[in-house]
N, C-alpha and C positions, 0 to 999 in steps of 0.2 A: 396548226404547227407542223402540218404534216413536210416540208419545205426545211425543218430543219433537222432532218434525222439525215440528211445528205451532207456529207462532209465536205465537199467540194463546195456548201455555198454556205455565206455568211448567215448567220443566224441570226432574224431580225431582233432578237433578245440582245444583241450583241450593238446592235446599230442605238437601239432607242434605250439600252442603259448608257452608252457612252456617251449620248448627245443629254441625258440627265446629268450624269456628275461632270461633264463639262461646264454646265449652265452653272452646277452647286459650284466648284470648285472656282470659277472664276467669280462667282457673287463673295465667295467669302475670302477672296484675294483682294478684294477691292474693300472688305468689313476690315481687312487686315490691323488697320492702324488703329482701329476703334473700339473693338471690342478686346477684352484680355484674352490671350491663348496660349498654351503651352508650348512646348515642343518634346515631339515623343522620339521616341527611334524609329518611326515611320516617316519622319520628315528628312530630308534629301538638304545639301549644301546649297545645290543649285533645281531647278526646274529642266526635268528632264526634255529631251529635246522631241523624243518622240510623242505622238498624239497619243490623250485615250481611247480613240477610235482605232489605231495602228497598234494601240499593246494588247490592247482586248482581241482584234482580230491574231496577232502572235500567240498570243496565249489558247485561243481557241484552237490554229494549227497546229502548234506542236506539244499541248497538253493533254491533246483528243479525251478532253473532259466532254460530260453532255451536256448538251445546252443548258439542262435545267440547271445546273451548278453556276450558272452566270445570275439566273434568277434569285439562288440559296446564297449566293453571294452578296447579292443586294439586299437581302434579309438580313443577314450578318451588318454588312456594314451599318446600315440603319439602327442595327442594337446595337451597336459598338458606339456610332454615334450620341443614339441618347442615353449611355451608359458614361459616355465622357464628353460634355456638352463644351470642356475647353478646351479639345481638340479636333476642331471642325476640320472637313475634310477640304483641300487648300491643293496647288500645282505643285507644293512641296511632298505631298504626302499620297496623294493618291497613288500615284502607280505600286508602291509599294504595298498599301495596304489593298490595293486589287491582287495582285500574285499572291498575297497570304490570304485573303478568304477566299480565292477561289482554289487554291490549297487546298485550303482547310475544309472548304462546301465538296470537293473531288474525294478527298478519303473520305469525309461523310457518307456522301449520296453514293459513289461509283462502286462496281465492283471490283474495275481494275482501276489502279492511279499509280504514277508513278514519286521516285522518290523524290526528297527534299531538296540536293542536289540537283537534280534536272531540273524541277522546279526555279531552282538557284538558277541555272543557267539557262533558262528561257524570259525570266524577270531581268534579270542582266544585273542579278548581286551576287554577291558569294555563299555558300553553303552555310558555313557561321551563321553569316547573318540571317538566311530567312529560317536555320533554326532557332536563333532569336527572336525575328518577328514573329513567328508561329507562337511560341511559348507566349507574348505579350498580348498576341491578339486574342488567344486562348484563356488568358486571366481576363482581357478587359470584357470579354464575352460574359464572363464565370461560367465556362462552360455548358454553356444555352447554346446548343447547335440544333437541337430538334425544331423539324419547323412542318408546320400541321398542314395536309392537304386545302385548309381553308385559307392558313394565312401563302402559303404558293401561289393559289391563285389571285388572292386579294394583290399580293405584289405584281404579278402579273398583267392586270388589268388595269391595276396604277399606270405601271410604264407605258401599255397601250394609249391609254386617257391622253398623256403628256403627250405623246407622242402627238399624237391626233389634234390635241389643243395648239402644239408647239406649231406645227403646221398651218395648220389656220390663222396663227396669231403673228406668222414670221414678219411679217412686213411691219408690225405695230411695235417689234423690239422688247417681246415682254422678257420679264427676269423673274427666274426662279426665287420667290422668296418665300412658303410655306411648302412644308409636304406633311401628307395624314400622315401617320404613326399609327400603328396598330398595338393595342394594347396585348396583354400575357396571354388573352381569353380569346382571342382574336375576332370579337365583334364589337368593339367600343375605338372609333379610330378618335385619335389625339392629334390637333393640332401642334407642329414644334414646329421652332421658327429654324432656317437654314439647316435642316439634314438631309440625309442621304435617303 
């Protein structure tokens, strides 16, 4: 990972989580009419126009967060997910709740971050609101932000996997439809159907 302490280049963390919750967010756009699911205040009126690949790399520019918080942030969402299994993560809702845990993983992890506000304005919502998102994502969490050098890497080598399968697998069209789940202990992984 020596490749992405350089800020001038995209951080492969950045490529092979966005092409994940692509895959998740569009499988569970198309579960839409099927399954019951809420709506939280991380879902959006419309589908925002920019990619997950293009918000992820913006947020990576001008939050000069470190990589790993892209990582702690997939950790996050993933306990967020199977903490609220009826609000699956959807092209309503993702981008927002990426600018809030990776927030929320940058004050965690970093030594410098900046405020909510900036934050607000590089998400492209208002201050209000991602101090509202923050305070929701922070309950739906119950403030479980620690995250063990065992379960880091265990995430990490997940996305690698995918990544590498996804590749292999491009021309056969497969679709995201499990991912492990790491339990509290973090050596008992759980299957759950459509998360993060």
């Amino acid at each position: 990972m020596a490749e992405l302490e350089n800020s001038h280049v995209i951080p492969k963390v950045i490529t092979f989580l966005s092409s994940l919750l692509q895959r998740v967010a569009e499988t569970n756009d198309m579960n839409m009419g099927f399954e019951p699911e809420r709506i939280s205040v991380f879902h959006g009126l419309t589908r925002p126009t920019i990619s997950i690949q293009s918000y992820l790399e913006r947020i990576f520019k001008y939050a000069n967060c470190s990589p790993s918080c892209f990582v702690v942030s997939y950790v996050y969402l993933d306990r967020f997910v199977h903490r609220h299994p009826s609000l699956p993560i959807n092209s309503f809702n993702i981008h927002r709740l990426l600018i809030t845990s990776i927030m929320v993983a940058a004050k965690f992890m970093d030594d410098m971050y900046y405020n909510n506000a900036y934050y607000a304005k590089v998400g492209g919502i208002s201050t209000p609101e991602m101090n509202f998102l923050e305070v929701d994502f922070l309950f739906g969490l119950s403030f479980h932000l620690n995250v063990t050098p065992t379960t880091f890497n265990t995430y990490c080598n997940y996305l690698q996997r995918e990544m590498l399968l996804e590749s292999s697998l491009n021309n056969i069209g497969r679709s995201l439809k499990l991912h492990c789940s790491f339990s509290e202990d973090d050596s008992t992984p759980q299957t759950q159907q459509l998360a993060v």
